[in-house]
DRENSEMAR-532143 format. One line per 2 residues: number of its first residue (from 1); for each residue x, y, z of C-alpha. Coordinates in steps of 0.05 Angstrom, whole numbers, plus 5000, padded with zeros to 4 digits. Each point is the difference from the previous one (the first is absolute). Layout:
<sites>
NUM	X/Y/Z | ...
</sites>
This chain:
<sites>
1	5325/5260/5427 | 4930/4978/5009
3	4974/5040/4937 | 5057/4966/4958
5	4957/4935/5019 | 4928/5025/4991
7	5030/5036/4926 | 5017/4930/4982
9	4945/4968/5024 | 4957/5056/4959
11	5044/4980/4942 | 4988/4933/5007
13	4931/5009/5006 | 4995/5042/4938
15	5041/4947/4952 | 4953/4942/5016
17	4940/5043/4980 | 5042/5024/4932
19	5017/4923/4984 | 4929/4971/5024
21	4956/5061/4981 | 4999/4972/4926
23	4983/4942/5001 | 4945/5006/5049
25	4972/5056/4961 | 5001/4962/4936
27	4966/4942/5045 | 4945/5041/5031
29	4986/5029/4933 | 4994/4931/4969
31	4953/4955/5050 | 4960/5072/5000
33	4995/4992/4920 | 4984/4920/5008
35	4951/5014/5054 | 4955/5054/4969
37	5003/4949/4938 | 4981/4938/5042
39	4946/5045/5032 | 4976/5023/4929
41	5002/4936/4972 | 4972/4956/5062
43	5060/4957/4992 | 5024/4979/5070
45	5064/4958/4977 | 5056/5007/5055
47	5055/4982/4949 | 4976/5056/4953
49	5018/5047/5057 | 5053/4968/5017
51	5037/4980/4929 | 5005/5087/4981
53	5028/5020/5063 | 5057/4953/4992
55	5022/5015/4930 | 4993/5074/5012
57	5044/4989/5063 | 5053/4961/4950
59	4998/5056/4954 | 5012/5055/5041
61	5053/4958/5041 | 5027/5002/4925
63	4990/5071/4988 | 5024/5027/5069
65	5048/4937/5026 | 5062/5056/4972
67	4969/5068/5034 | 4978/4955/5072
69	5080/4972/4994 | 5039/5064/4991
71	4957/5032/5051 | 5011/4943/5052
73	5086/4997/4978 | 4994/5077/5013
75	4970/4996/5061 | 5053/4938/5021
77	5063/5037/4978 | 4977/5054/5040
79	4996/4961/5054 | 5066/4963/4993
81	5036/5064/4988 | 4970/5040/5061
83	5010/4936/5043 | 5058/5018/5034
85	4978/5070/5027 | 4930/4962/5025
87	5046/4950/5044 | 5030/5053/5043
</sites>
């Protein structure tokens, strides 16, 4: 029974770092971008690190939001359904 527990656990483990993986790559990809240009440039703004990162988060929240939701309602339903069997 306890490797019914650690196999959801694993699971649950592995959809948080399908639905966040994403965004934080398209993140880290951006301020990496903005930073090498800020260090090129010698422009030390905070806001022009700061404005990118947001509107490439809002995009990809865009571009994702439909794959990061069916993958957490899969991971629910399979939850729901198998719920009885865990309560035993």
């Amino acid at each position: 029974m306890e490797s019914v527990y650690l196999d959801i656990g694993t699971r649950a483990v592995m959809v948080a770092l399908y639905v966040g993986g994403p965004i934080l790559v398209i993140s880290l990809v951006v301020g990496l971008i903005v930073s090498i240009l800020q260090a090129v440039t010698s422009v030390q703004e905070q806001t022009l690190a700061f404005v990118p990162k947001i509107i490439a988060t809002a995009l990809a929240l865009i571009v994702f939001g439909p794959f990061m939701l069916r993958v957490l309602t899969e991971f629910s339903r399979s939850l729901f359904i198998n719920l009885p069997a865990l309560i035993r």
